[in-house]
MITIMI-806365 format. One record per residue (C-alpha): x, y, z; residue in one letter; residue number from 1; chain. Coordinates in Angstrom, 3 decimals. Layout:
@X->X	Y->Y	Z->Z	type->A	seq->NUM	mol->A .
...
This chain:
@X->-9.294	Y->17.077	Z->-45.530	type->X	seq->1	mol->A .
@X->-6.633	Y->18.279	Z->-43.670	type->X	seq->2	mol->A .
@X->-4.480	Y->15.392	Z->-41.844	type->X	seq->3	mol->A .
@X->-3.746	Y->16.552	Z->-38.306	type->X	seq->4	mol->A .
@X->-0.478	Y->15.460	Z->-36.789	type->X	seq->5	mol->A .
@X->0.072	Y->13.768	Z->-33.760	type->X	seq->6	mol->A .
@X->2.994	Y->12.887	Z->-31.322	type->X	seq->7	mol->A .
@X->3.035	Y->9.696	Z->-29.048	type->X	seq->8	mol->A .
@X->5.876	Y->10.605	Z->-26.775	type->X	seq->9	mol->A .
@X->7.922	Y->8.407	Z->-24.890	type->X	seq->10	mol->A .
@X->7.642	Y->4.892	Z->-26.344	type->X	seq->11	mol->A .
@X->10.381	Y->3.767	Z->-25.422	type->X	seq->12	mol->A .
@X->9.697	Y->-0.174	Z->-26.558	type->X	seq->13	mol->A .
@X->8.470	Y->0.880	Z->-29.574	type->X	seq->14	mol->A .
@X->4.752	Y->-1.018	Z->-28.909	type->X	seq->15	mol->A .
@X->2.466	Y->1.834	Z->-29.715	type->X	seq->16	mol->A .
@X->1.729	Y->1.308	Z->-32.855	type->X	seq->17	mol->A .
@X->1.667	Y->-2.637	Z->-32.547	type->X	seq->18	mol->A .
@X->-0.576	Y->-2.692	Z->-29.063	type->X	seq->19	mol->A .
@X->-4.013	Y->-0.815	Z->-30.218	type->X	seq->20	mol->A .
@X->-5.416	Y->-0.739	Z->-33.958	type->X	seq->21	mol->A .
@X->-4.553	Y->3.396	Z->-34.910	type->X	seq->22	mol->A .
@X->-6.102	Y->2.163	Z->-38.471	type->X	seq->23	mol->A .
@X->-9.872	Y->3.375	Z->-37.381	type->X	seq->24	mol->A .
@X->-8.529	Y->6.490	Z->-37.566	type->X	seq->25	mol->A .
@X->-8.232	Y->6.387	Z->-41.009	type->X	seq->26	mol->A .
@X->-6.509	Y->9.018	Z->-43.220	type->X	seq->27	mol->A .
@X->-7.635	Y->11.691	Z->-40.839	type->X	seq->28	mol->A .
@X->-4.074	Y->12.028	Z->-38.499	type->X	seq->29	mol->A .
@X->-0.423	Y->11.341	Z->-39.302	type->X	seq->30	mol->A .
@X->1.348	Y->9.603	Z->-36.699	type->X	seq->31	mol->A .
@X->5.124	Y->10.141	Z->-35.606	type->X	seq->32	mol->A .
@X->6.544	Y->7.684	Z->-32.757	type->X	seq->33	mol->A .
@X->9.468	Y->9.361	Z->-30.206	type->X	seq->34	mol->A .
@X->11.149	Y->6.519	Z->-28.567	type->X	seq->35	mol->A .
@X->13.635	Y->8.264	Z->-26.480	type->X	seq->36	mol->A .
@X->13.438	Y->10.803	Z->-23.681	type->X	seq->37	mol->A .
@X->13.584	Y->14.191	Z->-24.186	type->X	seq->38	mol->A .
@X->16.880	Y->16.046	Z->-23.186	type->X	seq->39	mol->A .
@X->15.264	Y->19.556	Z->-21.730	type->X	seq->40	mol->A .
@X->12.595	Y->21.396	Z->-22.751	type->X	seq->41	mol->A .
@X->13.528	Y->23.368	Z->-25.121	type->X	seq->42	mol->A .
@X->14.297	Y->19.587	Z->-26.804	type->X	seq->43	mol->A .
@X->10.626	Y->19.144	Z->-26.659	type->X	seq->44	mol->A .
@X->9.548	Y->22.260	Z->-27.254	type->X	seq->45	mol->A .
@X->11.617	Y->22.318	Z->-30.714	type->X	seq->46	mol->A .
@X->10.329	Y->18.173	Z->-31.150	type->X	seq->47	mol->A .
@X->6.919	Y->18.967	Z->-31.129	type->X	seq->48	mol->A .
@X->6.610	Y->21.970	Z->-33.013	type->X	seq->49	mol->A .
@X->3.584	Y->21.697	Z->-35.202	type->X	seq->50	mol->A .
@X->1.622	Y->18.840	Z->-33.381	type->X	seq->51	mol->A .
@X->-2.038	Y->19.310	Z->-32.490	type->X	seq->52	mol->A .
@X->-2.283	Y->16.003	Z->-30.587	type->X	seq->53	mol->A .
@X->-0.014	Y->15.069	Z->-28.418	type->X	seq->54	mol->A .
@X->-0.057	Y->11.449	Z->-26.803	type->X	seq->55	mol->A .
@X->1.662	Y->11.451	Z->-23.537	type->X	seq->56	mol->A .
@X->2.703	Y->7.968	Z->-21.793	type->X	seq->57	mol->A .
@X->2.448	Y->9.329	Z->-17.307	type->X	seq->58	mol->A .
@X->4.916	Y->12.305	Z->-16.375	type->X	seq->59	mol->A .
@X->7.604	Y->11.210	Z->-18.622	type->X	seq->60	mol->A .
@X->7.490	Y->14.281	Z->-20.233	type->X	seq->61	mol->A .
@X->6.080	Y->17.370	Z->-17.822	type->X	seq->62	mol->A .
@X->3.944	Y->20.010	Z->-19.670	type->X	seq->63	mol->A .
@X->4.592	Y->23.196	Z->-17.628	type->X	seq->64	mol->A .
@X->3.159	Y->26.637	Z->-18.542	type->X	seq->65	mol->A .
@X->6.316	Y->27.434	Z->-21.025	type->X	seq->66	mol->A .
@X->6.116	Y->24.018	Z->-23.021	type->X	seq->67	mol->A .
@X->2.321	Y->25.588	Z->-23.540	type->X	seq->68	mol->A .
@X->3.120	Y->29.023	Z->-24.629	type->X	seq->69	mol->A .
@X->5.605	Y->26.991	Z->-27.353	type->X	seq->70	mol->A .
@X->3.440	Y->24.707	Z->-28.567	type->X	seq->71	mol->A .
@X->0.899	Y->26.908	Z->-30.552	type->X	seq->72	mol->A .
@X->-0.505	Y->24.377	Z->-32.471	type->X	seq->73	mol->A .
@X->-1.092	Y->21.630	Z->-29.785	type->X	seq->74	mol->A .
@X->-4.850	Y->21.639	Z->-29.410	type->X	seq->75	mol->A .
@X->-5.294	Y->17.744	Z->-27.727	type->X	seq->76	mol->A .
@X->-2.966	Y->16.285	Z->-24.755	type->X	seq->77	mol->A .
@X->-3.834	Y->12.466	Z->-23.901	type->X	seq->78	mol->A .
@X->-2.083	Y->11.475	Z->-20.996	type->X	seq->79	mol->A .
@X->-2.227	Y->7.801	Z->-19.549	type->X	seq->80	mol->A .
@X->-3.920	Y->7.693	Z->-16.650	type->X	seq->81	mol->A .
@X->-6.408	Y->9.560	Z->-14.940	type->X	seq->82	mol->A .
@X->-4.319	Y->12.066	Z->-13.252	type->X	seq->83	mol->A .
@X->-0.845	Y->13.521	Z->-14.639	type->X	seq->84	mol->A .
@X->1.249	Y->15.827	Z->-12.572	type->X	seq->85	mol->A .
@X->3.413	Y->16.944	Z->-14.726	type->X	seq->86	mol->A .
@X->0.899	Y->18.863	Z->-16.855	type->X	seq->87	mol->A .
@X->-0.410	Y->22.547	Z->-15.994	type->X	seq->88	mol->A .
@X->-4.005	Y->22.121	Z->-16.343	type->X	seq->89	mol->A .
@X->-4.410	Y->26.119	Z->-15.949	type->X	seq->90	mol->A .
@X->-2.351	Y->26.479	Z->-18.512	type->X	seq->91	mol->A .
@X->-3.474	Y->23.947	Z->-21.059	type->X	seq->92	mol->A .
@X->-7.100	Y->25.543	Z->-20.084	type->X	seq->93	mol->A .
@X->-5.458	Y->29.396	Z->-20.794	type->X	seq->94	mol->A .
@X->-4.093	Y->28.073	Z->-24.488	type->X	seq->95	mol->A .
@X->-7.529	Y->26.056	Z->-25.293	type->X	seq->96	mol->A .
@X->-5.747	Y->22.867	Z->-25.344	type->X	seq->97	mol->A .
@X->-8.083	Y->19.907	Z->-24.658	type->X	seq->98	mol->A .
@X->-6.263	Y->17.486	Z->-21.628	type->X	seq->99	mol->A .
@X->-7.717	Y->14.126	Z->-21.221	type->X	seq->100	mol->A .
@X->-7.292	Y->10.679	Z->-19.954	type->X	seq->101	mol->A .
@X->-7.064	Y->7.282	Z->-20.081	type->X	seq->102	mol->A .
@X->-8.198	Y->3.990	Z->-18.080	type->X	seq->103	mol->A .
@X->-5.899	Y->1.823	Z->-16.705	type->X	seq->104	mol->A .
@X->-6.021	Y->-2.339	Z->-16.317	type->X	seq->105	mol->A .
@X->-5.318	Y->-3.893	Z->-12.865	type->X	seq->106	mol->A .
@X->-2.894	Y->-2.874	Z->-10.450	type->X	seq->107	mol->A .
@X->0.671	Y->-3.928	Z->-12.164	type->X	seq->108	mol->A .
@X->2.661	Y->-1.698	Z->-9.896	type->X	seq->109	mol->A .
@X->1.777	Y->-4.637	Z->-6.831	type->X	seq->110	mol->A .
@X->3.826	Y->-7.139	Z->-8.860	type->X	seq->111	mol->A .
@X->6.876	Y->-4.925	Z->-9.252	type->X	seq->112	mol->A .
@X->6.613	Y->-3.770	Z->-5.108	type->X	seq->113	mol->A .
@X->6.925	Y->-7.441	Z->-4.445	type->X	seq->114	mol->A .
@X->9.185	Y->-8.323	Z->-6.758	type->X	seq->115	mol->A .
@X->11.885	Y->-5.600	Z->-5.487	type->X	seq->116	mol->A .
@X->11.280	Y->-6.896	Z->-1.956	type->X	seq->117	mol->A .
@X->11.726	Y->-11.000	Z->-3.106	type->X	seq->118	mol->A .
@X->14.952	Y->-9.617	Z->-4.627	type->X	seq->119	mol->A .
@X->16.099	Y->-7.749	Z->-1.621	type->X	seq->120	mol->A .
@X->15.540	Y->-10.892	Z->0.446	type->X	seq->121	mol->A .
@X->16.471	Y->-13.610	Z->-1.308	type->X	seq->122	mol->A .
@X->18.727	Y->-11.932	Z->-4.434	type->X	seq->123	mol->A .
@X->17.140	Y->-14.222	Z->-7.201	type->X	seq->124	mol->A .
@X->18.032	Y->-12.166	Z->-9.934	type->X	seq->125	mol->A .
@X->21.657	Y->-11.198	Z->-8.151	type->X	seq->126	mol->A .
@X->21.551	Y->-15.020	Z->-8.453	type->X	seq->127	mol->A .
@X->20.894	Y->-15.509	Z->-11.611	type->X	seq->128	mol->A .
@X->23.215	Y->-13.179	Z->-12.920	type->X	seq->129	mol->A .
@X->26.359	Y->-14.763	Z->-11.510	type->X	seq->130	mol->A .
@X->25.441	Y->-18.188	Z->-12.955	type->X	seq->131	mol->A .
@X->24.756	Y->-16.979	Z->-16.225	type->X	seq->132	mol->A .
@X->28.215	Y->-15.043	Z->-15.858	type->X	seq->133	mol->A .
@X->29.888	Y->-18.757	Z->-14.725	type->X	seq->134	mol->A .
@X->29.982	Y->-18.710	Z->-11.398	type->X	seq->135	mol->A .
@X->29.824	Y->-22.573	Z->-9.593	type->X	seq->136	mol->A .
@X->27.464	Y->-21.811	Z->-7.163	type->X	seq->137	mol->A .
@X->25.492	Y->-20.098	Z->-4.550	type->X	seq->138	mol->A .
@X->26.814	Y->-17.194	Z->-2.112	type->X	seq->139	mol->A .
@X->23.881	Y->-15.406	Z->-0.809	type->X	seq->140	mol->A .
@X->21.887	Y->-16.668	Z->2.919	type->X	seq->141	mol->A .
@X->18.688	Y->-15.224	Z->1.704	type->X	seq->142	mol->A .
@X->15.933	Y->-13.870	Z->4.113	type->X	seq->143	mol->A .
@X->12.601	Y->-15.172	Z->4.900	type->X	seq->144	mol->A .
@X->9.672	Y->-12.225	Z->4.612	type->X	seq->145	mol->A .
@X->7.505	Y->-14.847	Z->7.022	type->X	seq->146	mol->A .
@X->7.159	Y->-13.355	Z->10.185	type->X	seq->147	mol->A .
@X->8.803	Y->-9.869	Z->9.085	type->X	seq->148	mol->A .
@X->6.459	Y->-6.421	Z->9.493	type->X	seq->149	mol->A .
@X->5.814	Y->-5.079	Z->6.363	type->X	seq->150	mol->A .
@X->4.558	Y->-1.288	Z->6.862	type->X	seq->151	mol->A .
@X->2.667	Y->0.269	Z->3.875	type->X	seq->152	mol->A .
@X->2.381	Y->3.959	Z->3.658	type->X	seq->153	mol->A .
@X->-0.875	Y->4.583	Z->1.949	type->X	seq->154	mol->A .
@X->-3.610	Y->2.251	Z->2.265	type->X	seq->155	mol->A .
@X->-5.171	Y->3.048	Z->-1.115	type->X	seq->156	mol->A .
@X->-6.275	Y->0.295	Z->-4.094	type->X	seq->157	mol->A .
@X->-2.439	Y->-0.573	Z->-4.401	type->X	seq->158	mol->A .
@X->-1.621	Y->-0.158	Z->-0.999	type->X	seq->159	mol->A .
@X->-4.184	Y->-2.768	Z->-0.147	type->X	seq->160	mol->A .
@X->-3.443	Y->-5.128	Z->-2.221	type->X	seq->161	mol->A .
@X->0.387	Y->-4.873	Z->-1.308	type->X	seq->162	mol->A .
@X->-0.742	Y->-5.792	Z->2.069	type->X	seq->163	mol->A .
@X->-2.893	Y->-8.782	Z->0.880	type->X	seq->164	mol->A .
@X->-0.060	Y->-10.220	Z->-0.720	type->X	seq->165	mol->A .
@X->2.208	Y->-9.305	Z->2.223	type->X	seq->166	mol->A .
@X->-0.115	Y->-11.467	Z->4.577	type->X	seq->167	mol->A .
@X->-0.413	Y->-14.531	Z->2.212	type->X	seq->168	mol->A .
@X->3.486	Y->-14.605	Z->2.841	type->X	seq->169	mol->A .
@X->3.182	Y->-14.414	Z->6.570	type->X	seq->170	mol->A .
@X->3.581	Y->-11.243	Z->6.957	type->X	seq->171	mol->A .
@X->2.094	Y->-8.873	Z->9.728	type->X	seq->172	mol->A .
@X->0.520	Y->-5.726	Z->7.865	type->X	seq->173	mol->A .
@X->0.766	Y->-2.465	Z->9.610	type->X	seq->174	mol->A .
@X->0.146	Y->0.808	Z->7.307	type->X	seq->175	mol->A .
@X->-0.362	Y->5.146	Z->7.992	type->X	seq->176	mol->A .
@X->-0.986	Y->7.871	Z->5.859	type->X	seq->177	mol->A .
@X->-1.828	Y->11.167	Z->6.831	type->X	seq->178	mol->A .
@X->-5.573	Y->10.476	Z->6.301	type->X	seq->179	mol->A .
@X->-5.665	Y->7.322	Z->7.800	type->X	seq->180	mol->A .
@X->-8.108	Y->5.874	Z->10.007	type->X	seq->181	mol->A .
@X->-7.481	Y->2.885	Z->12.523	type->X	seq->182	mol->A .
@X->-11.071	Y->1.960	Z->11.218	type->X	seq->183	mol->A .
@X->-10.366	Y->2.077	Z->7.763	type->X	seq->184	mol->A .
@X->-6.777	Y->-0.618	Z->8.866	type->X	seq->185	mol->A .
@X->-9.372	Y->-2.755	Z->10.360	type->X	seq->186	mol->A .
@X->-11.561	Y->-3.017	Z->7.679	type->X	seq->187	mol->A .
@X->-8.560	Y->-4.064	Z->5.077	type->X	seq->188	mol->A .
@X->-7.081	Y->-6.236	Z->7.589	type->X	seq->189	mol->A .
@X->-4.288	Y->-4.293	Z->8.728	type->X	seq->190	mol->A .
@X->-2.799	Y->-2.907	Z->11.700	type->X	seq->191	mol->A .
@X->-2.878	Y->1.105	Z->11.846	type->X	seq->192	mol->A .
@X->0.455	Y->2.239	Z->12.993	type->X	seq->193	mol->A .
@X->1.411	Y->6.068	Z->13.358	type->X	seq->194	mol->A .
@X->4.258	Y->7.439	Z->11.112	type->X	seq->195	mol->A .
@X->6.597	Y->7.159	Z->13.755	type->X	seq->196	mol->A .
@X->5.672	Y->3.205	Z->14.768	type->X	seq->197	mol->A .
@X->5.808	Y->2.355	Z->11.733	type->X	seq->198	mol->A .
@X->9.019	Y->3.672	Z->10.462	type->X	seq->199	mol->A .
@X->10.300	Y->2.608	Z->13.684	type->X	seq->200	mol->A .
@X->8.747	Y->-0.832	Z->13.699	type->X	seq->201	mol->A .
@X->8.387	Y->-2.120	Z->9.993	type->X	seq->202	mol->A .
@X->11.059	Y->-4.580	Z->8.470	type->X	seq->203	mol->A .
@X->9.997	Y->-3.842	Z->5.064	type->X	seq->204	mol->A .
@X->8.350	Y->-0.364	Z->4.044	type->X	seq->205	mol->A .
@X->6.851	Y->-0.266	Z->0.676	type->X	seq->206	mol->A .
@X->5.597	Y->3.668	Z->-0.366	type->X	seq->207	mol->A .
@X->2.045	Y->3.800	Z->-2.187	type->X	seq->208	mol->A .
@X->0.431	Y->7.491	Z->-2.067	type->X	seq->209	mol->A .
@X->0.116	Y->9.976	Z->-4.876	type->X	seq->210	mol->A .
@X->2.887	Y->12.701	Z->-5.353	type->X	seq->211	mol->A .
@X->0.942	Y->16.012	Z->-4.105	type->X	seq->212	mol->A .
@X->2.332	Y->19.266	Z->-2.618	type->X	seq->213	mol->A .
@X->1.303	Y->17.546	Z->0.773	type->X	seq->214	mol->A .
@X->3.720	Y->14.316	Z->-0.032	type->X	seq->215	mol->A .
@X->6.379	Y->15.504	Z->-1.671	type->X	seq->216	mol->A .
@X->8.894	Y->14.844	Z->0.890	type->X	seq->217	mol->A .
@X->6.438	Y->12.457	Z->3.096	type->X	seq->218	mol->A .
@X->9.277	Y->10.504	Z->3.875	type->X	seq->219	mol->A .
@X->12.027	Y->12.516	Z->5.453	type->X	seq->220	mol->A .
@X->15.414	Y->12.220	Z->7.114	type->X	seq->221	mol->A .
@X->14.342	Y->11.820	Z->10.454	type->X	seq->222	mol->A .
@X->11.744	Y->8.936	Z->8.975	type->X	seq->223	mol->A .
@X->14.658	Y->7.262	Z->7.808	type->X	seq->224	mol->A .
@X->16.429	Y->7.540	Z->10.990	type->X	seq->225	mol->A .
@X->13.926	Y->5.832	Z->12.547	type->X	seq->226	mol->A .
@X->14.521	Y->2.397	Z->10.313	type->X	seq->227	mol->A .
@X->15.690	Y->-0.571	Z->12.208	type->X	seq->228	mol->A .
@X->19.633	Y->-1.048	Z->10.639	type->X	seq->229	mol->A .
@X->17.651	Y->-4.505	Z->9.036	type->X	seq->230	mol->A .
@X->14.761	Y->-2.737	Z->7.763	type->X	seq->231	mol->A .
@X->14.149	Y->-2.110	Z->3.351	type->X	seq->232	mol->A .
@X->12.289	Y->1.168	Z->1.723	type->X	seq->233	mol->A .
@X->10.422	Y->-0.085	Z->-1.468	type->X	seq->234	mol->A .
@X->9.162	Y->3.202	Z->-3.582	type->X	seq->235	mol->A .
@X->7.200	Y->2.074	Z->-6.817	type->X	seq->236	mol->A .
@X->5.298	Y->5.124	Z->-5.783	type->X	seq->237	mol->A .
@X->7.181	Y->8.715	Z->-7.182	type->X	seq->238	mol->A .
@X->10.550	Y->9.929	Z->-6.235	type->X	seq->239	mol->A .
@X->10.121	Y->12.850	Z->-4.849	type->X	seq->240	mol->A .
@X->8.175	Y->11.200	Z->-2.166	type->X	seq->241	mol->A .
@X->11.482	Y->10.364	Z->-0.489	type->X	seq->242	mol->A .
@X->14.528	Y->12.540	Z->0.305	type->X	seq->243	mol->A .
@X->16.450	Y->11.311	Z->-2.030	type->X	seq->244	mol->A .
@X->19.501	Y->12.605	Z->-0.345	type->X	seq->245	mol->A .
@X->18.964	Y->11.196	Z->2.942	type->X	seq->246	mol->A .
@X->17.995	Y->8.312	Z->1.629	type->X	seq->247	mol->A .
@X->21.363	Y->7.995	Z->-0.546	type->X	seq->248	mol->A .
@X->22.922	Y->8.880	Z->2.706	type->X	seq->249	mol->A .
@X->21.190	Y->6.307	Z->4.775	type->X	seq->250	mol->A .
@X->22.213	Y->3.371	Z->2.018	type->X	seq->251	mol->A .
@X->26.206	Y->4.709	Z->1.496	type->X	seq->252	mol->A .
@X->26.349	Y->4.759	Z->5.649	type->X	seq->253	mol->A .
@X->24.476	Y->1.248	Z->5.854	type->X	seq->254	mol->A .
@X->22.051	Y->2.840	Z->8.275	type->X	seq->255	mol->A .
@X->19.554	Y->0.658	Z->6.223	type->X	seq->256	mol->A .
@X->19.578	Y->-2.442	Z->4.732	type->X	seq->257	mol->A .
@X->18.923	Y->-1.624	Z->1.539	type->X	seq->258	mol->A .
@X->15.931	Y->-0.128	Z->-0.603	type->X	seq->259	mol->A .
@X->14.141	Y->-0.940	Z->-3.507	type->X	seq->260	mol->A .
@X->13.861	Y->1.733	Z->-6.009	type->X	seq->261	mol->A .
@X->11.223	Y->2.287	Z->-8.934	type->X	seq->262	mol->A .
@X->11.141	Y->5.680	Z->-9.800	type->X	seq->263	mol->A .
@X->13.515	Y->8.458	Z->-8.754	type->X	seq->264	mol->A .
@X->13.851	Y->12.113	Z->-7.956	type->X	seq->265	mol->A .
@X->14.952	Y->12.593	Z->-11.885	type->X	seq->266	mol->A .
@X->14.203	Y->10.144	Z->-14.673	type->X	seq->267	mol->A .
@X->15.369	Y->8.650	Z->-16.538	type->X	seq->268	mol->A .
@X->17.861	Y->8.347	Z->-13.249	type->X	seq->269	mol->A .
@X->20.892	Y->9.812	Z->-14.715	type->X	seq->270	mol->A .
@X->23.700	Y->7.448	Z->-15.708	type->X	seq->271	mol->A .
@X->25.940	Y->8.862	Z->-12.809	type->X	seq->272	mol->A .
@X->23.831	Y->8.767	Z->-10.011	type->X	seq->273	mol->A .
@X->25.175	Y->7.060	Z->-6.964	type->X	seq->274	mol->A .
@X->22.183	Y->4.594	Z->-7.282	type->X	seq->275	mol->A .
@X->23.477	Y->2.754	Z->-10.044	type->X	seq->276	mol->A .
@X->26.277	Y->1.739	Z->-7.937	type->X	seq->277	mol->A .
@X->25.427	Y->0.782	Z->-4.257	type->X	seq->278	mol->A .
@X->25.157	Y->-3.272	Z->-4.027	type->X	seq->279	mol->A .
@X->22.806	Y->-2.858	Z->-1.205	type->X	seq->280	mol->A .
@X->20.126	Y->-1.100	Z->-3.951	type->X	seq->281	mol->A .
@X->18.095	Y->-3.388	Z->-6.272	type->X	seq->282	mol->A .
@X->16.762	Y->-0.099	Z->-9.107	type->X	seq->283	mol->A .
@X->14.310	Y->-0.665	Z->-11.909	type->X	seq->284	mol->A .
@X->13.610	Y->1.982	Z->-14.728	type->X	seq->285	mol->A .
@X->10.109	Y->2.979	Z->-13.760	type->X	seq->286	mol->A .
@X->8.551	Y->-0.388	Z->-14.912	type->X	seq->287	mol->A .
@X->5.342	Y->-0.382	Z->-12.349	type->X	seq->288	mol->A .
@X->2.909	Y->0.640	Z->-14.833	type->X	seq->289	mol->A .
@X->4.611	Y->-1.139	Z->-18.265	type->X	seq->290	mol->A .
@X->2.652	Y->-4.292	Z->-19.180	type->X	seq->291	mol->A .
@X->1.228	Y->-5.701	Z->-22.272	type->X	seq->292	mol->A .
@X->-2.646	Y->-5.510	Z->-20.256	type->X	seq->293	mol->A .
@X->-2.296	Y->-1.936	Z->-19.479	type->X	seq->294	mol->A .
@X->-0.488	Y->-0.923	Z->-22.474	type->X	seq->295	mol->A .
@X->-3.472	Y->-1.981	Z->-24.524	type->X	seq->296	mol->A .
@X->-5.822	Y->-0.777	Z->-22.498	type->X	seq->297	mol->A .
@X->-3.939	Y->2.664	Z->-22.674	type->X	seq->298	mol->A .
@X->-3.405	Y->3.215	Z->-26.470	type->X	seq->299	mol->A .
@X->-6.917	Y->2.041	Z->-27.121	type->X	seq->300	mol->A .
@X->-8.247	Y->4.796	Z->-24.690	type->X	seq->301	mol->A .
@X->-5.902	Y->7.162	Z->-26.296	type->X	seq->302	mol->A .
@X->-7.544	Y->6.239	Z->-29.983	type->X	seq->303	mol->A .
@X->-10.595	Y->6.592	Z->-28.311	type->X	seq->304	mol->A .
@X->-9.804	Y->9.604	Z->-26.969	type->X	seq->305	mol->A .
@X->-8.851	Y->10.979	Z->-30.646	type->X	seq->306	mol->A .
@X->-11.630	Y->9.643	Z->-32.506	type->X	seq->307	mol->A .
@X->-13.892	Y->11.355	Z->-29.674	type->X	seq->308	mol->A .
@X->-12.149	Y->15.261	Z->-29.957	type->X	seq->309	mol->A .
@X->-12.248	Y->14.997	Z->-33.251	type->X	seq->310	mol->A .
@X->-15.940	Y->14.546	Z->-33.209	type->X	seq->311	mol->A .
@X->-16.443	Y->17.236	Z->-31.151	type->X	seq->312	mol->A .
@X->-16.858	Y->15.215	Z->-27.881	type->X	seq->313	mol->A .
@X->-13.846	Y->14.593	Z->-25.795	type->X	seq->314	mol->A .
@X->-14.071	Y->11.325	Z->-23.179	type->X	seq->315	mol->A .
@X->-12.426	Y->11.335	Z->-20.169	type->X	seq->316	mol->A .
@X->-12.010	Y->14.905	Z->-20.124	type->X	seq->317	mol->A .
@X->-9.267	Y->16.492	Z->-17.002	type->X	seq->318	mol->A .
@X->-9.241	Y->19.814	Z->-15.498	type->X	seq->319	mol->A .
């Protein structure tokens, strides 16, 4: 029999292979691990050269219409998740390639909106840092979210639990989204707020909708204009969400407060972006979706996915 190769892109903590048993696939596929981005694609496209499967960890690395026509041998993409952006379904469909999915556990991206606005607030890990460096003792006056608006663009499974947690801390929960209803706020305990009010309004704004054609760019200069000169922008959601450059703007000119930052216009966010500097931005490499829980659950989908197109009878099928 003829062992079929396959590529699990992006593992960039080296966990794939220690996470999920690839053993049941037997003697059927041979595995090869990439642990570091991709430089461009033609980088991928001369990586990959050869792979029928293909296990892809989110957009990490996009899989546009050229990547396909380069790739003549890819004849399964896995992709985490159950929807992936970055991937031309037409064209997967055009070149026979087989797209599917994966499950995810639990909402992990809710720890890692609260966490950025904790740090914003009360600096524990700026903290931390200068004692482990040797500094005597404190220097921060940290901020209380009790009693602060936190506004929540896109009332959705993560949205709404963003806000849960918000009000457990004594927070007052106003949200909007372009298809939201003032019923739909009342029903998850929330306040509706238009755009406008709640840019306006909100000490805390923390971004949870799906990148689409329709919100790329949802949140805009004159949104950020609109922030009180106290207020914080949390995005755990996708970069291009937010201008970037009015937001860097808006941070430089301390217009804001400051802003939490998950995920970025171009990732991994290049080592000279302005970002990396600004001490009134806390930035974490795209972490919202990286725990042990969902990892598992992730590679043993993806197995599952194998073991299933090599049988003839793909699970979790896309496009």
């Amino acid at each position: 029999m003829t062992r079929l190769r396959c590529a699990i892109l992006d593992d960039y903590q080296n966990v794939a292979l220690d996470l999920a048993d690839w053993g049941v696939l037997g003697d059927r596929i041979d595995i090869t691990v990439f642990d570091e981005p991709f430089t461009s694609e033609d980088h991928t496209a001369a990586a990959l050269q050869g792979f029928e499967i293909i296990c892809a960890m989110r957009e990490r690395t996009p899989f546009p219409k050229a990547l396909f026509d380069a790739l003549p041998a890819l004849k399964l993409l896995i992709t985490s998740g159950a929807r992936n952006a970055a991937i031309d379904l037409d064209a997967a469909k055009a070149h026979d390639v087989v797209v599917c999915g994966t499950a995810m556990v639990g909402n992990p991206t809710v720890g890692i909106a609260i966490g950025l606005m904790l740090e914003l607030t009360r600096k524990i890990g700026f903290e931390n840092a200068r004692m482990k460096a040797g500094a005597p003792w404190q220097v921060t006056v940290g901020e209380d979210v009790g009693g602060k608006t936190l506004g929540i663009i896109g009332l959705g499974k993560l949205g709404s639990q963003v806000a849960a947690v918000g009000r457990a801390l004594g927070m007052k929960t106003i949200a909007w989204s372009s298809n939201l209803t003032p019923e739909a706020c009342e029903n998850a305990g929330v306040t509706y707020a238009t755009k406008e009010e709640l840019f306006a309004n909100a000490d805390i704004i923390s971004i949870h909708v799906v990148l689409s054609d329709r919100s790329r760019g949802l949140v805009s200069r004159e949104d950020l204009a609109r922030m009180k000169p106290t207020a914080y922008l949390i995005n755990t959601a996708r970069g291009p969400i937010v201008d970037e450059a009015a937001l860097l703007e808006a941070l430089q000119q301390r217009k804001i407060a400051g802003a939490g930052l998950d995920t970025y216009s171009h990732e991994p966010l290049p080592l000279d972006s302005p970002l990396r500097k600004l001490d009134n931005v806390v930035i974490t490499p795209h972490l919202g979706y990286v725990t042990a829980e969902n990892y598992r659950r992730i590679f043993s989908d993806t197995i599952e996915g194998i073991e299933g197109w090599l049988k003839g009878e793909p699970v979790r099928r896309m496009g």
